[in-house]
mmCIF file of the N, C-alpha and C atoms, coordinates in Angstrom:
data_MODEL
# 
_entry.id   MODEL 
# 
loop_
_atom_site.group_PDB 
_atom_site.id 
_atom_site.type_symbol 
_atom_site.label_atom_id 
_atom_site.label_alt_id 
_atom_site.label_comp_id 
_atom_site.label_asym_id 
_atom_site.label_entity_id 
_atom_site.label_seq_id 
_atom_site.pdbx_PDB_ins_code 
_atom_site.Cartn_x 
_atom_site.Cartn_y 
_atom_site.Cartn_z 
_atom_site.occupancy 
_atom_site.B_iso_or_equiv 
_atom_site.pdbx_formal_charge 
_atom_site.auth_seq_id 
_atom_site.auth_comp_id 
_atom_site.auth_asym_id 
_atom_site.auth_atom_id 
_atom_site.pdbx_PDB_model_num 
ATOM 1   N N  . UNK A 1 1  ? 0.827   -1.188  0.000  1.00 0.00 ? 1  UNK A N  1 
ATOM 2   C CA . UNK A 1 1  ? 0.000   0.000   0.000  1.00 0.00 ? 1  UNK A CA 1 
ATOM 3   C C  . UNK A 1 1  ? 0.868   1.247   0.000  1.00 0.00 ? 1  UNK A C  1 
ATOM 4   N N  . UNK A 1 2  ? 0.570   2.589   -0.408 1.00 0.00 ? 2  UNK A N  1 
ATOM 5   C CA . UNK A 1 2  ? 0.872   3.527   -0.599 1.00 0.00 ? 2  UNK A CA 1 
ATOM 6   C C  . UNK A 1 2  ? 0.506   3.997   0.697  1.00 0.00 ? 2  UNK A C  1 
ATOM 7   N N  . UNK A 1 3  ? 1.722   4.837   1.168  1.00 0.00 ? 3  UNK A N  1 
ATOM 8   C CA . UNK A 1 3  ? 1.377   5.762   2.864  1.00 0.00 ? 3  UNK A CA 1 
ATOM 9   C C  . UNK A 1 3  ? 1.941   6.480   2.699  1.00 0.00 ? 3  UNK A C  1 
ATOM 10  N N  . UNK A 1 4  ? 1.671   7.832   1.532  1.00 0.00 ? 4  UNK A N  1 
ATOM 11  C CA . UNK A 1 4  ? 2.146   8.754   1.427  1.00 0.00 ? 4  UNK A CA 1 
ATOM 12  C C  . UNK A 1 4  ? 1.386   9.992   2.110  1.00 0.00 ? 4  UNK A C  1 
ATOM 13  N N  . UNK A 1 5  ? 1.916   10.918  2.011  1.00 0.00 ? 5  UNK A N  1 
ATOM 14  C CA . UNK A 1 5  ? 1.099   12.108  2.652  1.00 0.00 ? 5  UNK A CA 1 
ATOM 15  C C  . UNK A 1 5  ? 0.158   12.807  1.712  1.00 0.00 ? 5  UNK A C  1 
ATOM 16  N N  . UNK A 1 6  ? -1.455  13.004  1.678  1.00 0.00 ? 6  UNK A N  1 
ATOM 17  C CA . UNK A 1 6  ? -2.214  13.525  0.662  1.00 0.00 ? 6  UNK A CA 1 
ATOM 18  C C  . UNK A 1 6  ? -1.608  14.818  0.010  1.00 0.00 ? 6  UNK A C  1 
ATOM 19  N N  . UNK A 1 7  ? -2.047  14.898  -1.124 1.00 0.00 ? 7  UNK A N  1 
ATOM 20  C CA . UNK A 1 7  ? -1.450  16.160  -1.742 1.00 0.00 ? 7  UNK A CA 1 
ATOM 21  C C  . UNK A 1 7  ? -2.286  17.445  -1.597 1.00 0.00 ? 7  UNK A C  1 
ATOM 22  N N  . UNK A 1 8  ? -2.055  18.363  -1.981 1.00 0.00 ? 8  UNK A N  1 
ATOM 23  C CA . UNK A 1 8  ? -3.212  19.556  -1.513 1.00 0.00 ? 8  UNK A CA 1 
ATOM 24  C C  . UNK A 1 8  ? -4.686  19.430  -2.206 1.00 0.00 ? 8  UNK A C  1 
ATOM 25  N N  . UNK A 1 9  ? -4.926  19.109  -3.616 1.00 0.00 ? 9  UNK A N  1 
ATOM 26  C CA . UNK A 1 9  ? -6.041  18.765  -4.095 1.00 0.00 ? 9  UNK A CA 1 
ATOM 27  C C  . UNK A 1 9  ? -6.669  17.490  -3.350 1.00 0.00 ? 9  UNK A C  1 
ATOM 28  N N  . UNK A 1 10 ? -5.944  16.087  -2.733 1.00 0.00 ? 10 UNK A N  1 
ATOM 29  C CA . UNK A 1 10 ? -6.518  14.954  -2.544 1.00 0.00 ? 10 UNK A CA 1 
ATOM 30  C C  . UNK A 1 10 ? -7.072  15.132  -1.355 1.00 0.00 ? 10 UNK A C  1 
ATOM 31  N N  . UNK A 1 11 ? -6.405  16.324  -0.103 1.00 0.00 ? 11 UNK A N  1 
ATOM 32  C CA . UNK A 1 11 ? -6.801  16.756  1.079  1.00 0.00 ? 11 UNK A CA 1 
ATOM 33  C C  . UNK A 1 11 ? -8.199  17.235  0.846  1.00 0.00 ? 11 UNK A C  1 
ATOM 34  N N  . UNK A 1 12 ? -8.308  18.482  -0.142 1.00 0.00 ? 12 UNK A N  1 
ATOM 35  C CA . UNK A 1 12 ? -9.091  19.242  -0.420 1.00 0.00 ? 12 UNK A CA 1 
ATOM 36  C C  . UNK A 1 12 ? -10.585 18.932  -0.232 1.00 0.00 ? 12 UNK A C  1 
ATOM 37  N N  . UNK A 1 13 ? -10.390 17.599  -1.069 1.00 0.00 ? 13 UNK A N  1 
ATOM 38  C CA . UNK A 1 13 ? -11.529 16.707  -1.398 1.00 0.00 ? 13 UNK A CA 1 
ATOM 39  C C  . UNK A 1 13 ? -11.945 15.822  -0.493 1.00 0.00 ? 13 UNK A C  1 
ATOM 40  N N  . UNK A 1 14 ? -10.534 15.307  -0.087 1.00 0.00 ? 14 UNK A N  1 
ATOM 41  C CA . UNK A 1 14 ? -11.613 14.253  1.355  1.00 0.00 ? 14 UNK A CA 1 
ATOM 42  C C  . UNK A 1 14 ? -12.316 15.324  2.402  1.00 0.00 ? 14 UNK A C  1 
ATOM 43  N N  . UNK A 1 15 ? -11.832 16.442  2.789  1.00 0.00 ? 15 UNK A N  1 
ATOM 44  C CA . UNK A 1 15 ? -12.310 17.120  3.717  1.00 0.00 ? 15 UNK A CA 1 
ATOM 45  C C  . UNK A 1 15 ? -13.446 17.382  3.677  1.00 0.00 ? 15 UNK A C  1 
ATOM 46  N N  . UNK A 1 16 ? -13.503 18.135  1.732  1.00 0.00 ? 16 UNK A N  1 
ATOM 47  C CA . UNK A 1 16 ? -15.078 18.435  1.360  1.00 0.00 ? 16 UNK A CA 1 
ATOM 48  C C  . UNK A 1 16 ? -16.226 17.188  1.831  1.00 0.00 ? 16 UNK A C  1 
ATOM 49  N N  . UNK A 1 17 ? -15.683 15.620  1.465  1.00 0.00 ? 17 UNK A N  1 
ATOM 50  C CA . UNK A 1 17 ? -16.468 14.496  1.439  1.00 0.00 ? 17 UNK A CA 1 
ATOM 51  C C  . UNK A 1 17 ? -16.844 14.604  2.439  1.00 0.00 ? 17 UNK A C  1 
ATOM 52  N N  . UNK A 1 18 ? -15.823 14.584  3.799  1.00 0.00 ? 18 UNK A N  1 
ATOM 53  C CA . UNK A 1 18 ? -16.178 14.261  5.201  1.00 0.00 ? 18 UNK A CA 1 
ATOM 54  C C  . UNK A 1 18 ? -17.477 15.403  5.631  1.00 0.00 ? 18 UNK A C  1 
ATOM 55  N N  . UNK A 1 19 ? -17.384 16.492  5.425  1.00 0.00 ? 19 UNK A N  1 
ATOM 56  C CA . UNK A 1 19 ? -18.050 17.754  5.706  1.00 0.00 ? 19 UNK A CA 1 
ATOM 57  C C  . UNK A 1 19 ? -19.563 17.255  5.208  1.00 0.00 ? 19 UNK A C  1 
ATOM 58  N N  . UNK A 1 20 ? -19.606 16.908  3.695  1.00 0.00 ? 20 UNK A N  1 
ATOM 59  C CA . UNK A 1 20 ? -20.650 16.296  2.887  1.00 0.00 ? 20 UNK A CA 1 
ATOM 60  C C  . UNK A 1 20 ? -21.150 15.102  4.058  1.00 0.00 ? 20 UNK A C  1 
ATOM 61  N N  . UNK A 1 21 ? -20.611 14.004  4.232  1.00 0.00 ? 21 UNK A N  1 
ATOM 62  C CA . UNK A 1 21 ? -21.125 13.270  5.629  1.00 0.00 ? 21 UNK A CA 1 
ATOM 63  C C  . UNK A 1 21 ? -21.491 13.325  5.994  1.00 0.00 ? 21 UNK A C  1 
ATOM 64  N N  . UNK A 1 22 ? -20.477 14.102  7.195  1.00 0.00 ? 22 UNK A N  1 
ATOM 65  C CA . UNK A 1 22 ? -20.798 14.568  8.608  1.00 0.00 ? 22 UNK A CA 1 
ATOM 66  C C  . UNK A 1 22 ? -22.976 15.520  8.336  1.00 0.00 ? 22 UNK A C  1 
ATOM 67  N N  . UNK A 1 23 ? -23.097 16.286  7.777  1.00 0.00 ? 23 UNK A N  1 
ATOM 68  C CA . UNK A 1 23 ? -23.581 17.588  7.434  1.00 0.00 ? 23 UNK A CA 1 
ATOM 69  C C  . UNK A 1 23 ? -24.792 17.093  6.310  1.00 0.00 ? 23 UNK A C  1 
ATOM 70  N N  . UNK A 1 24 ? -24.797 16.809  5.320  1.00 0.00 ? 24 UNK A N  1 
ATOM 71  C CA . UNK A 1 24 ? -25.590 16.151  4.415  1.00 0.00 ? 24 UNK A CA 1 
ATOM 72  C C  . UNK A 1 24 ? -25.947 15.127  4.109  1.00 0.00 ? 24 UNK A C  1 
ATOM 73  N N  . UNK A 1 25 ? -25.314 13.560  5.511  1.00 0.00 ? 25 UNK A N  1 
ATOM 74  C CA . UNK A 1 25 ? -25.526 12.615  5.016  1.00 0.00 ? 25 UNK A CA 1 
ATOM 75  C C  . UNK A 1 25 ? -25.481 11.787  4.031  1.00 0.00 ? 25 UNK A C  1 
ATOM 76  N N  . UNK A 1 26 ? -24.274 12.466  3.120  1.00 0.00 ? 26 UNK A N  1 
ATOM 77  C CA . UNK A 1 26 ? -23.662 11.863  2.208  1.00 0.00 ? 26 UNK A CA 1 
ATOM 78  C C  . UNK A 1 26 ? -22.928 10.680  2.076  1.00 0.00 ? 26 UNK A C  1 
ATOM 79  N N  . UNK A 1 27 ? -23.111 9.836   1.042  1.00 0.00 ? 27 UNK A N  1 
ATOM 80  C CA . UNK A 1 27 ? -21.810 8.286   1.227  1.00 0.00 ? 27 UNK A CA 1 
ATOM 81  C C  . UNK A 1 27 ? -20.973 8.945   0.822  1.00 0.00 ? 27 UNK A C  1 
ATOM 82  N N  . UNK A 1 28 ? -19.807 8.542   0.874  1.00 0.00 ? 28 UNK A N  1 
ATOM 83  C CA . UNK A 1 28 ? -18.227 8.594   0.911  1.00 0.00 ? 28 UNK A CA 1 
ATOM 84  C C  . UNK A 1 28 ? -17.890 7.154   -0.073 1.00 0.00 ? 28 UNK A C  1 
ATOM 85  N N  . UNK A 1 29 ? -17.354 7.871   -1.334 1.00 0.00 ? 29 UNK A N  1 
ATOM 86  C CA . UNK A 1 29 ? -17.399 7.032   -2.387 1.00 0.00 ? 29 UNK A CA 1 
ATOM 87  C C  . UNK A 1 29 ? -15.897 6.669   -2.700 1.00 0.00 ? 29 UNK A C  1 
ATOM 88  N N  . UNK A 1 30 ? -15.692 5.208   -2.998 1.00 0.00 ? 30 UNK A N  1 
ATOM 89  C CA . UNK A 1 30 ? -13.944 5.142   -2.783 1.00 0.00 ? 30 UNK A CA 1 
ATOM 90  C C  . UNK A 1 30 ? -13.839 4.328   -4.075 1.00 0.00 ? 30 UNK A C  1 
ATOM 91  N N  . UNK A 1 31 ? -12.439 4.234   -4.714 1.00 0.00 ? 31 UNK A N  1 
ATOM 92  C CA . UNK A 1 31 ? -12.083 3.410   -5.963 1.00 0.00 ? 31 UNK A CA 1 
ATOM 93  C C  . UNK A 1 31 ? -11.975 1.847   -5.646 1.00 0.00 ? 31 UNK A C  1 
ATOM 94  N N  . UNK A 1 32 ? -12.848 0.987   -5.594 1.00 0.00 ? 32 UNK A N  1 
ATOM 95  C CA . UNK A 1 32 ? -12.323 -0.281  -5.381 1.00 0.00 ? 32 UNK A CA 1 
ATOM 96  C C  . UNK A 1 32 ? -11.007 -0.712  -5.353 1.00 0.00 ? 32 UNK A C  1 
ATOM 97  N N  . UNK A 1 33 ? -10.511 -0.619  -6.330 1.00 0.00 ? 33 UNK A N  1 
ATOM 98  C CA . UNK A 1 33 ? -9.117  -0.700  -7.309 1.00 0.00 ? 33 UNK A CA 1 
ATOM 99  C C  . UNK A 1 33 ? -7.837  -0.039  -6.575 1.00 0.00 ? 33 UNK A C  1 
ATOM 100 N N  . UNK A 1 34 ? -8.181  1.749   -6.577 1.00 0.00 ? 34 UNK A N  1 
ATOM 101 C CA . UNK A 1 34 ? -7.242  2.027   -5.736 1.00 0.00 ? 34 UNK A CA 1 
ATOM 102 C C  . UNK A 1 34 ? -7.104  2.375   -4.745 1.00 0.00 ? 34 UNK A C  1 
ATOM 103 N N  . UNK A 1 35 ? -8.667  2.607   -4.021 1.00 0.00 ? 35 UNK A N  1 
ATOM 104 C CA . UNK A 1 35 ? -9.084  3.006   -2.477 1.00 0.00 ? 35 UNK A CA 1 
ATOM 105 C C  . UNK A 1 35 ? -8.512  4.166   -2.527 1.00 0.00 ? 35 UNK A C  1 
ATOM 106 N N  . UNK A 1 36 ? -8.428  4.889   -3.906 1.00 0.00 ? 36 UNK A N  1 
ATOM 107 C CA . UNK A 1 36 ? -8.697  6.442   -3.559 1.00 0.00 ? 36 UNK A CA 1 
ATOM 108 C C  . UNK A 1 36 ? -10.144 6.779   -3.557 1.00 0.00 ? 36 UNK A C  1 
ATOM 109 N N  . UNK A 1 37 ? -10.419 8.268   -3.154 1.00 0.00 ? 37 UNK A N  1 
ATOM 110 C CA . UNK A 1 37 ? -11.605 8.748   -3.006 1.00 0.00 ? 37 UNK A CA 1 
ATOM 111 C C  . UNK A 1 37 ? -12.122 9.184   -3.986 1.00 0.00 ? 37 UNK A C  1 
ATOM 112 N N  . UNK A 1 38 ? -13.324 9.351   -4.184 1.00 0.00 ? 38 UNK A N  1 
ATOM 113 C CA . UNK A 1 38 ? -13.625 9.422   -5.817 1.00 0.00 ? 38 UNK A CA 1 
ATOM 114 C C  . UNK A 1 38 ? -14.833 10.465  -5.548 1.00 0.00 ? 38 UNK A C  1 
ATOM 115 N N  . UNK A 1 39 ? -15.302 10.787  -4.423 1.00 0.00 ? 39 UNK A N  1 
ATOM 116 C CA . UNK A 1 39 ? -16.658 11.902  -4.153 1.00 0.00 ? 39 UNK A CA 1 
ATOM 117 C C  . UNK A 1 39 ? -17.415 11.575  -3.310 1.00 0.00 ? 39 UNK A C  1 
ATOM 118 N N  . UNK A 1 40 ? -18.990 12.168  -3.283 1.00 0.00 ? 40 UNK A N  1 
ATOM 119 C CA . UNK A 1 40 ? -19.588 11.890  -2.251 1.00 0.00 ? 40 UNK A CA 1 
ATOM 120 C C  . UNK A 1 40 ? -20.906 11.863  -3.015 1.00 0.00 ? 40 UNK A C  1 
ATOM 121 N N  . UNK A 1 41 ? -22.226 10.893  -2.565 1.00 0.00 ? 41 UNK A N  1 
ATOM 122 C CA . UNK A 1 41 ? -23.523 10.798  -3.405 1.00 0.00 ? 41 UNK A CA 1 
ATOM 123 C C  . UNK A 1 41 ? -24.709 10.962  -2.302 1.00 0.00 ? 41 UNK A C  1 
ATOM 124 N N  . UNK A 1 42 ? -25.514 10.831  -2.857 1.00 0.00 ? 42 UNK A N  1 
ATOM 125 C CA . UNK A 1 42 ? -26.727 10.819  -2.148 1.00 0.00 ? 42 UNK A CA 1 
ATOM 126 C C  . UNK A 1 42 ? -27.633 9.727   -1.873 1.00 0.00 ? 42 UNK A C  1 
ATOM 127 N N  . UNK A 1 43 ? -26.911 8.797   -3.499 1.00 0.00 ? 43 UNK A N  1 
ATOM 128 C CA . UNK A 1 43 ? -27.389 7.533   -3.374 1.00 0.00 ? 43 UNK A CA 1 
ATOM 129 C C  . UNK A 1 43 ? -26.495 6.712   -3.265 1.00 0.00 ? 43 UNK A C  1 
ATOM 130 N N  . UNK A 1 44 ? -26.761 5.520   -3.141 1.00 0.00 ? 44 UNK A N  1 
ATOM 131 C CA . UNK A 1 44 ? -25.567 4.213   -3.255 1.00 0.00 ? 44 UNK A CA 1 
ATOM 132 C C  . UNK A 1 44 ? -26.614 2.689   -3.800 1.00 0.00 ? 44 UNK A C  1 
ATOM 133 N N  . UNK A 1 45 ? -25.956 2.570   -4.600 1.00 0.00 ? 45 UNK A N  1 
ATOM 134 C CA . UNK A 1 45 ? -26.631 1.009   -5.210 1.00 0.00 ? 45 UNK A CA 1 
ATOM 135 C C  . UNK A 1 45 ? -25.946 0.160   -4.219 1.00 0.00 ? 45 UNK A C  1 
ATOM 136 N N  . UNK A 1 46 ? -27.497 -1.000  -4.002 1.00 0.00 ? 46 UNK A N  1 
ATOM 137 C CA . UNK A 1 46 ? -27.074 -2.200  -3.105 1.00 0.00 ? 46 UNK A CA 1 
ATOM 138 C C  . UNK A 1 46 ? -26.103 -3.194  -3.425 1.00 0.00 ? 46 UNK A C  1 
ATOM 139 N N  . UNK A 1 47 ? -25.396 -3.075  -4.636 1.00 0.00 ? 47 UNK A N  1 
ATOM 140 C CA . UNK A 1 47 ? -24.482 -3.843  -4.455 1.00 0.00 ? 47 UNK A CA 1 
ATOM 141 C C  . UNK A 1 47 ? -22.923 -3.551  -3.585 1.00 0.00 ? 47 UNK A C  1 
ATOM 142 N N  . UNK A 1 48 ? -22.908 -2.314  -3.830 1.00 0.00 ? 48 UNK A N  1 
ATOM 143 C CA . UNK A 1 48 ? -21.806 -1.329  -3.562 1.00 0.00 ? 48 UNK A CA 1 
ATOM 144 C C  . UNK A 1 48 ? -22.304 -1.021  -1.679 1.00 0.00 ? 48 UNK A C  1 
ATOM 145 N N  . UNK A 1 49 ? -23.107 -1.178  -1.052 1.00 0.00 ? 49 UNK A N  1 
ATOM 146 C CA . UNK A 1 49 ? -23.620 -1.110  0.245  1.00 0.00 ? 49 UNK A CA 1 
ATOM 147 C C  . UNK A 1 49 ? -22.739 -2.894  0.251  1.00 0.00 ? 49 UNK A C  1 
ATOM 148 N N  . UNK A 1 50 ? -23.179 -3.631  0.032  1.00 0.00 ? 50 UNK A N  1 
ATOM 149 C CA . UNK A 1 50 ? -23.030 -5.150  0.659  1.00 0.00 ? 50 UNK A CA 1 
ATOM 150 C C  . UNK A 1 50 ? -21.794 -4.842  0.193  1.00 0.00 ? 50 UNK A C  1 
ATOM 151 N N  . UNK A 1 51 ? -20.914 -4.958  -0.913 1.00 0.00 ? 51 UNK A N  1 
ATOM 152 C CA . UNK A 1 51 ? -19.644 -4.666  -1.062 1.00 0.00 ? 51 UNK A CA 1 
ATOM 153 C C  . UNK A 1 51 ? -18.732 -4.252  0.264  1.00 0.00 ? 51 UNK A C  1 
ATOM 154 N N  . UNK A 1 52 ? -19.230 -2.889  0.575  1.00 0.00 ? 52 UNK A N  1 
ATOM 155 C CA . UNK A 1 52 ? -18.637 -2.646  1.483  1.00 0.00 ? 52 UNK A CA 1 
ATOM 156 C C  . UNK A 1 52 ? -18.459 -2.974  2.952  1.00 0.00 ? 52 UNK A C  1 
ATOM 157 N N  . UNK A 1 53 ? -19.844 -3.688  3.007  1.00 0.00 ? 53 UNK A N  1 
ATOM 158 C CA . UNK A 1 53 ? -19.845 -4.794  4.906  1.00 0.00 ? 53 UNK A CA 1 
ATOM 159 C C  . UNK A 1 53 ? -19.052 -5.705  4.402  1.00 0.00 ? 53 UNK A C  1 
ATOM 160 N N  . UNK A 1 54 ? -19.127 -6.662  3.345  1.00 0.00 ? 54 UNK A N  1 
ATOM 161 C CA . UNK A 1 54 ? -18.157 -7.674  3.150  1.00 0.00 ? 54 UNK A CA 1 
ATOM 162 C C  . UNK A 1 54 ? -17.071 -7.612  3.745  1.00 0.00 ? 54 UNK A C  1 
ATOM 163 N N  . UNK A 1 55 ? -16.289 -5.825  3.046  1.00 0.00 ? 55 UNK A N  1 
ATOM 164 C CA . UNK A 1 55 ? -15.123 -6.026  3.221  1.00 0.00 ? 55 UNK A CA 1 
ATOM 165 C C  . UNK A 1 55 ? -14.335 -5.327  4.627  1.00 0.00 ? 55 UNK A C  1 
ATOM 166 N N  . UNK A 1 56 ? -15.346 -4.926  5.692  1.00 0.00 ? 56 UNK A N  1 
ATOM 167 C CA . UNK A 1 56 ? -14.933 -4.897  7.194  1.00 0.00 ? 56 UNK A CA 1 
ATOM 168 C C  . UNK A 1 56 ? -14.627 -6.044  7.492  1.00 0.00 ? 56 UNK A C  1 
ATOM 169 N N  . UNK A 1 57 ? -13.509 -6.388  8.236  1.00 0.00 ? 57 UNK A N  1 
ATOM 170 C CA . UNK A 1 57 ? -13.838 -7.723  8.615  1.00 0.00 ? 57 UNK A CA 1 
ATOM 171 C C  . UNK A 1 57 ? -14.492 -8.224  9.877  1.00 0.00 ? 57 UNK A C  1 
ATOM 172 N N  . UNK A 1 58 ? -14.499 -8.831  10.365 1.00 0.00 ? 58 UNK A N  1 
ATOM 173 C CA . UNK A 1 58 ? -15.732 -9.538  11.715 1.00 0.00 ? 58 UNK A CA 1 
ATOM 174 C C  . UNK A 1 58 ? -15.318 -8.756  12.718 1.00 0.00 ? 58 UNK A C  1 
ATOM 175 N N  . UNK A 1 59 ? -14.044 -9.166  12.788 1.00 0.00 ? 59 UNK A N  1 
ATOM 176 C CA . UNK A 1 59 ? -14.122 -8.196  14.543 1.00 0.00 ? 59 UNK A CA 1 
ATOM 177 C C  . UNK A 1 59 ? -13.814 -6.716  14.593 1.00 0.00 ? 59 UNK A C  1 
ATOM 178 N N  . UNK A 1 60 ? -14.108 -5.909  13.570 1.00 0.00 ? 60 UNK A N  1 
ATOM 179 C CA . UNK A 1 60 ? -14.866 -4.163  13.651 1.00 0.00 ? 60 UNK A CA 1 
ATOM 180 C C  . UNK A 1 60 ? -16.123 -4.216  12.995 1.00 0.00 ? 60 UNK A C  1 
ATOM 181 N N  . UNK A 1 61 ? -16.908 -5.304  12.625 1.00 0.00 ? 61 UNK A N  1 
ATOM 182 C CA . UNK A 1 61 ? -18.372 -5.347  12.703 1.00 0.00 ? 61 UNK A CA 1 
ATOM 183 C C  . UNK A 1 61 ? -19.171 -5.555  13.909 1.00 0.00 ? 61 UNK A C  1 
ATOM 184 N N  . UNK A 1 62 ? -18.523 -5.654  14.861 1.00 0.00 ? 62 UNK A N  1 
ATOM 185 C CA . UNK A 1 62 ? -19.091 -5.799  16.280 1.00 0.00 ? 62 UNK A CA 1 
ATOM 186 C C  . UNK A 1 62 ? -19.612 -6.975  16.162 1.00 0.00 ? 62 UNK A C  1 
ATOM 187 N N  . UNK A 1 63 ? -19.047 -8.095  15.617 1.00 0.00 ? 63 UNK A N  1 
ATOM 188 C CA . UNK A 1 63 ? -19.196 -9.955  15.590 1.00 0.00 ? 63 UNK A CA 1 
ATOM 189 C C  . UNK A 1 63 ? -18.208 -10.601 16.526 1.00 0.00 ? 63 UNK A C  1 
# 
């Protein structure tokens, strides 16, 4: 994995997302592929919801 430090545009944007969240109840939309951030929606298709419990694993699902 990459553990670099965000750049000023990649900051820019997660902050906006989180704000979008926190504030509008927005999802927080990520690249499968590269688990960069890609925006924030209003909706989310159910596959992309189960996608993402899948990939918590058990013991931070509270299992």
């Amino acid at each position: 994995m990459d553990f670099r430090p965000l750049n000023d545009t990649e900051r820019r944007k997660l902050l906006s997302a989180l704000r979008a969240n926190s504030q509008d109840h927005q999802a927080i939309l990520m690249d499968r592929k590269t688990t960069q951030f890609v925006g924030t929606t209003d909706e989310v298709a159910d596959d992309e919801v189960i996608t993402a419990i899948k990939s918590v694993p058990c013991h931070y699902a509270g299992v």
